[in-house]
C-alpha positions in Angstrom: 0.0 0.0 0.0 1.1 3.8 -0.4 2.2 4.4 -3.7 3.5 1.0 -4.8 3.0 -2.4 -4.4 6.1 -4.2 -2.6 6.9 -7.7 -4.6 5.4 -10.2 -3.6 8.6 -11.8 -1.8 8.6 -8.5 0.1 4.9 -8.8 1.7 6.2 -10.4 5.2 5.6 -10.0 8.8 9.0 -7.9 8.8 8.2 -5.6 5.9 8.3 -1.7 6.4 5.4 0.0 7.6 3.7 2.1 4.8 1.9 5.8 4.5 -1.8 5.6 4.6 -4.1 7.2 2.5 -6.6 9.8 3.3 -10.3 9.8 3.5 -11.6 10.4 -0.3 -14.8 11.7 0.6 -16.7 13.1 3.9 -20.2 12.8 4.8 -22.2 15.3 6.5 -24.8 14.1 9.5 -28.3 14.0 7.1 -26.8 12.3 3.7 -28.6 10.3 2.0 -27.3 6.5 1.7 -27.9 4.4 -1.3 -30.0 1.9 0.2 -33.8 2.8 -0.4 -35.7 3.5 3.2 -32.6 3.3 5.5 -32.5 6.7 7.7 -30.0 9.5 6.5 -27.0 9.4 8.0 -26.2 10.1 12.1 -24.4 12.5 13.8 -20.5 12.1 13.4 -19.7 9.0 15.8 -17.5 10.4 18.9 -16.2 7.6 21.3 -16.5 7.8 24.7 -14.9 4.6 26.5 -16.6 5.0 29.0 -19.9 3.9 26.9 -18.0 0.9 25.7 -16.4 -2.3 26.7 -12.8 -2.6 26.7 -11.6 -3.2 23.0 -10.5 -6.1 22.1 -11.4 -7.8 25.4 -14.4 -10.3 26.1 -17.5 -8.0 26.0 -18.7 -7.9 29.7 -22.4 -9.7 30.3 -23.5 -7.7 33.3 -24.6 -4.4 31.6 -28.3 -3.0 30.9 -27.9 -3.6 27.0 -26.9 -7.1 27.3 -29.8 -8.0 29.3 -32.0 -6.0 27.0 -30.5 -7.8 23.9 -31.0 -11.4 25.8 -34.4 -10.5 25.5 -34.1 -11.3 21.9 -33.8 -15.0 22.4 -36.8 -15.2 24.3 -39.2 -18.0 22.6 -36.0 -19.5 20.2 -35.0 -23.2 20.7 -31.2 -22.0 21.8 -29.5 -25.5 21.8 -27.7 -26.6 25.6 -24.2 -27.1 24.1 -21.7 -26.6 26.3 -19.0 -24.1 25.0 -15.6 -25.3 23.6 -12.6 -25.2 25.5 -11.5 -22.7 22.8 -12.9 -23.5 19.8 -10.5 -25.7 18.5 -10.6 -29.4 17.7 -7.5 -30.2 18.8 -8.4 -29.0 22.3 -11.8 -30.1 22.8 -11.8 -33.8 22.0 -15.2 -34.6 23.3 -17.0 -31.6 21.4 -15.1 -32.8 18.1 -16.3 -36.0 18.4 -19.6 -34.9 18.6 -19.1 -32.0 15.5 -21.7 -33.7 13.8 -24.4 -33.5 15.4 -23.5 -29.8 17.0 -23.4 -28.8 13.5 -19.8 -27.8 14.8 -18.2 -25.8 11.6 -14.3 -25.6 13.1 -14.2 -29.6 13.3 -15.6 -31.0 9.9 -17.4 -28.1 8.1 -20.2 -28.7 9.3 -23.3 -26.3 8.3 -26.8 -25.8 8.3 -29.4 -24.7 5.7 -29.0 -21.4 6.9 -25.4 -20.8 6.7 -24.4 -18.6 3.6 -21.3 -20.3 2.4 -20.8 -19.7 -1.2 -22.9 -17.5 -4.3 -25.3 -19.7 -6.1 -24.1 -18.7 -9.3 -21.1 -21.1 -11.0 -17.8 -18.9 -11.1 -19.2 -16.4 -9.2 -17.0 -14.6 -6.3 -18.7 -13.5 -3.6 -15.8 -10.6 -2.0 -15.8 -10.0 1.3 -13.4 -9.0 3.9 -12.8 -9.1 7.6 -11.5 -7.6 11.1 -11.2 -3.8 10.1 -11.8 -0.8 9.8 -8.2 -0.8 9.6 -5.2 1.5 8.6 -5.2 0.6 5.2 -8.5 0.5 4.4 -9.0 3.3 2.1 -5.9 1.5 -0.5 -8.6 -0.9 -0.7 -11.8 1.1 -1.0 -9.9 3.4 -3.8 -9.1 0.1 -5.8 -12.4 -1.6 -5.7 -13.7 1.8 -7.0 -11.5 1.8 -9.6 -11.9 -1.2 -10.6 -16.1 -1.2 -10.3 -16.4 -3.8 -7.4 -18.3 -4.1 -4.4 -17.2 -6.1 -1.3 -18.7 -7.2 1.9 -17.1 -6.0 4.6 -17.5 -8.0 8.4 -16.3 -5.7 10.4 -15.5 -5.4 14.5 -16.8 -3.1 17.2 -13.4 -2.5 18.6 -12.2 -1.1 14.9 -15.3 0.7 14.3 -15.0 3.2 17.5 -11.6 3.9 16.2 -12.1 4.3 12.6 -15.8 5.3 12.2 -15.3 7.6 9.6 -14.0 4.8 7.3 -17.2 2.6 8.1 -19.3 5.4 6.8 -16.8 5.8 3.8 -17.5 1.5 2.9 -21.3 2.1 3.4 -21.7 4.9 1.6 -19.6 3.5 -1.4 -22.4 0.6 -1.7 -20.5 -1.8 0.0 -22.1 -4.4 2.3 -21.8 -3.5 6.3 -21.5 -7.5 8.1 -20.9 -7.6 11.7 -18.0 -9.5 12.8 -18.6 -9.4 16.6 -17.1 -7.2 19.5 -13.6 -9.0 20.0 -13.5 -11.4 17.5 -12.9 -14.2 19.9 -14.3 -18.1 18.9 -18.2 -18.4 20.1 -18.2 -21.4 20.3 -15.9 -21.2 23.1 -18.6 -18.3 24.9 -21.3 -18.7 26.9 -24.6 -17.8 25.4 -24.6 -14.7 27.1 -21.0 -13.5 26.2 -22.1 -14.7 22.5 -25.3 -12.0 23.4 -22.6 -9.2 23.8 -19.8 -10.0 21.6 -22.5 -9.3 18.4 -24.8 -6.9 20.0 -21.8 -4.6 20.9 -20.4 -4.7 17.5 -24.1 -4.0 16.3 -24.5 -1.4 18.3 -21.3 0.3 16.9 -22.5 0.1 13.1 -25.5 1.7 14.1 -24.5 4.5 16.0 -21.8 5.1 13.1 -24.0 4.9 9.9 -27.8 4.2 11.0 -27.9 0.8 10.5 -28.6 -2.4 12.2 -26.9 -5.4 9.8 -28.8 -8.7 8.6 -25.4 -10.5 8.3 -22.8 -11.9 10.7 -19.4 -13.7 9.6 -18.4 -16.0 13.2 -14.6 -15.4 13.3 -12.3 -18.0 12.6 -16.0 -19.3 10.7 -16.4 -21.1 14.7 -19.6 -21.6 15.0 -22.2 -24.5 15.7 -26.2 -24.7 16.3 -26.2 -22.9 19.7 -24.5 -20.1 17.9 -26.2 -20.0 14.9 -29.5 -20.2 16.8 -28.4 -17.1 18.9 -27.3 -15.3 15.8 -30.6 -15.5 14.1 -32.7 -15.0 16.9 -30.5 -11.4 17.3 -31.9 -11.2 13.5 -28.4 -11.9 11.9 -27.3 -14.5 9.1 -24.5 -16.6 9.4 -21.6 -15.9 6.2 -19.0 -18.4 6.4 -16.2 -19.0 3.3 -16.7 -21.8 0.8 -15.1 -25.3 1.3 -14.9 -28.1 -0.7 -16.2 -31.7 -0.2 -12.7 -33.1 0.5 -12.5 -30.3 2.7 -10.5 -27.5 1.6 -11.3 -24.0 3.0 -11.5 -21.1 0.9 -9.0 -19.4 3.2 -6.2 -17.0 1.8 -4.1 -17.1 5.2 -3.4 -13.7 4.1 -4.4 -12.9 8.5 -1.3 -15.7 8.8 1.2 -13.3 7.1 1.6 -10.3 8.9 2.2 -13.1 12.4 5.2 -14.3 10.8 3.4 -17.8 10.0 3.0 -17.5 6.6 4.6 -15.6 4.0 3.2 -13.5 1.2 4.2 -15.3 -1.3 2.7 -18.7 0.5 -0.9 -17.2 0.8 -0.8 -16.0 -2.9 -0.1 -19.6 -4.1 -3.2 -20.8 -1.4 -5.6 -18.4 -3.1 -4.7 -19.6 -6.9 -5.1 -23.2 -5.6 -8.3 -21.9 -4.3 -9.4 -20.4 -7.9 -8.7 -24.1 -9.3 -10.6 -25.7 -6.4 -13.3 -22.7 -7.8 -13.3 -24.1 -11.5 -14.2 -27.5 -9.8 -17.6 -26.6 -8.1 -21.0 -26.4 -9.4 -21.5 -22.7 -7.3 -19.7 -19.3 -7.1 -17.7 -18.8 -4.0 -16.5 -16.9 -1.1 -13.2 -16.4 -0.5 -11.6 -15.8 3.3 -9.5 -12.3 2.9 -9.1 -9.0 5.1 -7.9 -5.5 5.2 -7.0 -5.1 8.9 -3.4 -5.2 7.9 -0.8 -3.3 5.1 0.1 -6.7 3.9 -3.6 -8.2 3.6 -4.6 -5.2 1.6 -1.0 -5.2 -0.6 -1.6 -9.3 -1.2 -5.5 -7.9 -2.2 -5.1 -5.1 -4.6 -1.5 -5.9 -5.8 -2.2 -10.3 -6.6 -5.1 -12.2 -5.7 -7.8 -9.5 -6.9 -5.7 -8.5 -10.2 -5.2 -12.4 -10.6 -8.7 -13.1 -10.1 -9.8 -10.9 -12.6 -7.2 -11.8 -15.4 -8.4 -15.5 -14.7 -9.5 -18.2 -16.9 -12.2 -19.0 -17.4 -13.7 -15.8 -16.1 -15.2 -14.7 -13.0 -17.7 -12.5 -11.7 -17.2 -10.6 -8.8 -19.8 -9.8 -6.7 -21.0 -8.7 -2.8 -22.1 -12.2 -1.0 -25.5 -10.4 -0.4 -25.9 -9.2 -3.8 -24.8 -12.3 -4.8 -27.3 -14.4 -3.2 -30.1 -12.5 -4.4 -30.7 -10.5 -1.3 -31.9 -7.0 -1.9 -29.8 -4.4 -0.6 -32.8 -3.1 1.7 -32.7 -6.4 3.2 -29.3 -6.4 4.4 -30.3 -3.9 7.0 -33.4 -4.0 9.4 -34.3 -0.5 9.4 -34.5 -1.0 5.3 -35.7 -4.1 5.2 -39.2 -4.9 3.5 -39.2 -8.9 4.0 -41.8 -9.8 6.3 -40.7 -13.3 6.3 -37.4 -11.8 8.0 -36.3 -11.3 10.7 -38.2 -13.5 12.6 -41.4 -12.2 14.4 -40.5 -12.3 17.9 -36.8 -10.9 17.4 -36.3 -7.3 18.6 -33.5 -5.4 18.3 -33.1 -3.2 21.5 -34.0 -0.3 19.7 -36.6 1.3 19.7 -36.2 2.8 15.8 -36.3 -0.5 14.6 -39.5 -2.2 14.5 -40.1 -5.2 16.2 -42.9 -7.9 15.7 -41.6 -7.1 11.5 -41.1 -11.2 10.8 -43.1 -14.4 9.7 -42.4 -18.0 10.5 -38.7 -19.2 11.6 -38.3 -23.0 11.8 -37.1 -23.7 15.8 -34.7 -20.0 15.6 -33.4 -21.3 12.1 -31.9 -24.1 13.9 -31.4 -27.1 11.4 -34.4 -25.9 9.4 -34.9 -26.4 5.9 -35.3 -22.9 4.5 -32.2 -21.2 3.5 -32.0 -18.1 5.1 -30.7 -16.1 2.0 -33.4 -17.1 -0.1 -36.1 -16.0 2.7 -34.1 -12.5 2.5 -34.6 -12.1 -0.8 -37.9 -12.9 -1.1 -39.6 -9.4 -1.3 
């Protein structure tokens, strides 16, 4: 990032820190988004940590809007699994054994009917990045501009109140505002409560920044099984995970591996053109595992796997995973939202500008059911 891209044997945990770009636009409190119905913009976010839990920590249980958002659960089947040890595999023997029938994603891929994991349509990239705002965001938002594309971006509470401005600058480009919870800690390791305030937190930041309360949630590290998918769609909120093969490849860049020293550039840029052969191979689009928290994620984005990706043969098209899916853009929002088969009719959402009672039928708080949740969304 800055004004060149390093070579790709440069992009490394050690590599020198770049300039960051600027904002390219402001936005006034009042402006006009472009999704249809959603309320103009606030007033310029100011944070007060006080307000807030600690970033990057465990959001706390024991405050008013947690117990207000638990409400939200009230009359969904939440499944009584006990939390992972940490929501790894290697680590929680017992709970892997039974990944199965926890619809346990970490250990085995498992997923439901109302996971998003891929875009319907054959060589079809659904883009979508996570864990910012970050520094070198803007690199990023300047090149998907240039280059016509629109992204999904899951992003986390403790990165909004820092850079709110460039949450606003993503929405108001026509990019797709996911939440990515508070901490980005593994829920299935959380108790249901903790699960209640690491998304509502992170909620609660993307709508006091641009207005909006999302439809979408990405689980980080994709942990996430049937007592947290049942508590993300009871909260109103979709599970988006990243496309994996039946013999059990992950659509997963590493590109979050490089700047830790784990991986180098160069590695995760072969990874994501094995993934675009893996791509060729399935009957569906795709969505691809990438971020823009770091220089070297965004470098590895604009500089290879995105120019790759769209030099590739046979060709792709590139699309938002909610776009993709056939979701309206009013949809991915609640205050814009005209489905009244979603959310579901008993979820609230705390707030008291956002209708409740909105919904129709959910089959045991989308639990297992057999309606996809993305088709439901976009049917208007």
């Amino acid at each position: 990032v800055g004004t060149t891209i390093p070579p790709l044997a440069n992009i490394t945990s050690g590599m020198a820190t770049p300039s960051t770009v600027p904002l390219s636009a402001t936005y006034s409190a009042g402006a006009t988004p472009l999704i249809s119905g959603a309320p103009v913009l606030p007033t310029p976010f100011v944070f007060q940590a006080a307000s807030w839990p600690a970033q990057d920590q465990i959001a706390p249980t024991n405050s008013s809007e947690v117990s207000e958002w638990m409400e939200e659960l009230d009359g969904f089947d939440i499944p009584d699994l006990t939390p992972t040890v940490d929501g790894t595999c290697v680590n929680d023997p017992a709970a892997a054994a039974q990944a199965a029938s926890r619809g346990w994603w970490t250990c085995g891929g498992y997923t439901r009917a109302t996971d998003i994991t891929a875009c319907p349509d054959k060589l079809t990239w659904g883009v979508s990045f996570d864990d910012g705002p970050g520094f070198y965001s803007m690199e990023l938002l300047d090149y998907l501009a240039s280059k016509n594309l629109t992204s999904t971006f899951f992003v986390i509470g403790s990165r909004i109140v820092e850079r709110p401005q460039v949450l606003v600058e993503e929405y108001m480009a026509g990019h797709e505002i996911a939440v990515h919870t508070w901490s980005h800690r593994p829920l299935t390791m959380l108790t249901t409560e903790q699960v209640v305030a690491e998304l509502g937190w992170a909620r609660k930041a993307i709508k006091d920044v641009i207005g909006v309360t999302p439809t979408l949630m990405r689980p980080p590290y994709g942990d996430i099984d049937d007592r947290v998918r049942a508590i993300s769609l009871a909260m109103g909120m979709v599970p988006v995970i990243w496309t994996r093969t039946p013999t059990g490849a992950t659509f997963d860049t590493n590109d979050w591996q490089v700047p830790g020293g784990v991986v180098t550039g160069a590695q995760s840029f072969a990874t994501f053109e094995a993934i675009l052969t893996n791509a060729t191979m399935l009957n569906t689009g795709f969505v691809v595992l990438e971020h823009d928290l770091y220089a070297q994620t965004v470098d590895l984005a604009i500089g290879y796997t995105l120019p790759t990706a769209m030099n590739f043969t046979p060709p792709l098209t590139f699309d938002s995973i909610g776009h993709c899916n056939g979701i309206p853009n009013t949809n991915l929002y609640r205050e814009s939202n005209t489905n009244t088969s979603f959310p579901y009719p008993n979820s609230t959402s705390g707030d008291s500008s956002v209708p409740s009672g909105s919904g129709g039928s959910g089959s045991s708080g989308g639990n297992g059911g057999t309606t996809k949740t993305s088709d439901a969304l976009s049917n208007v």
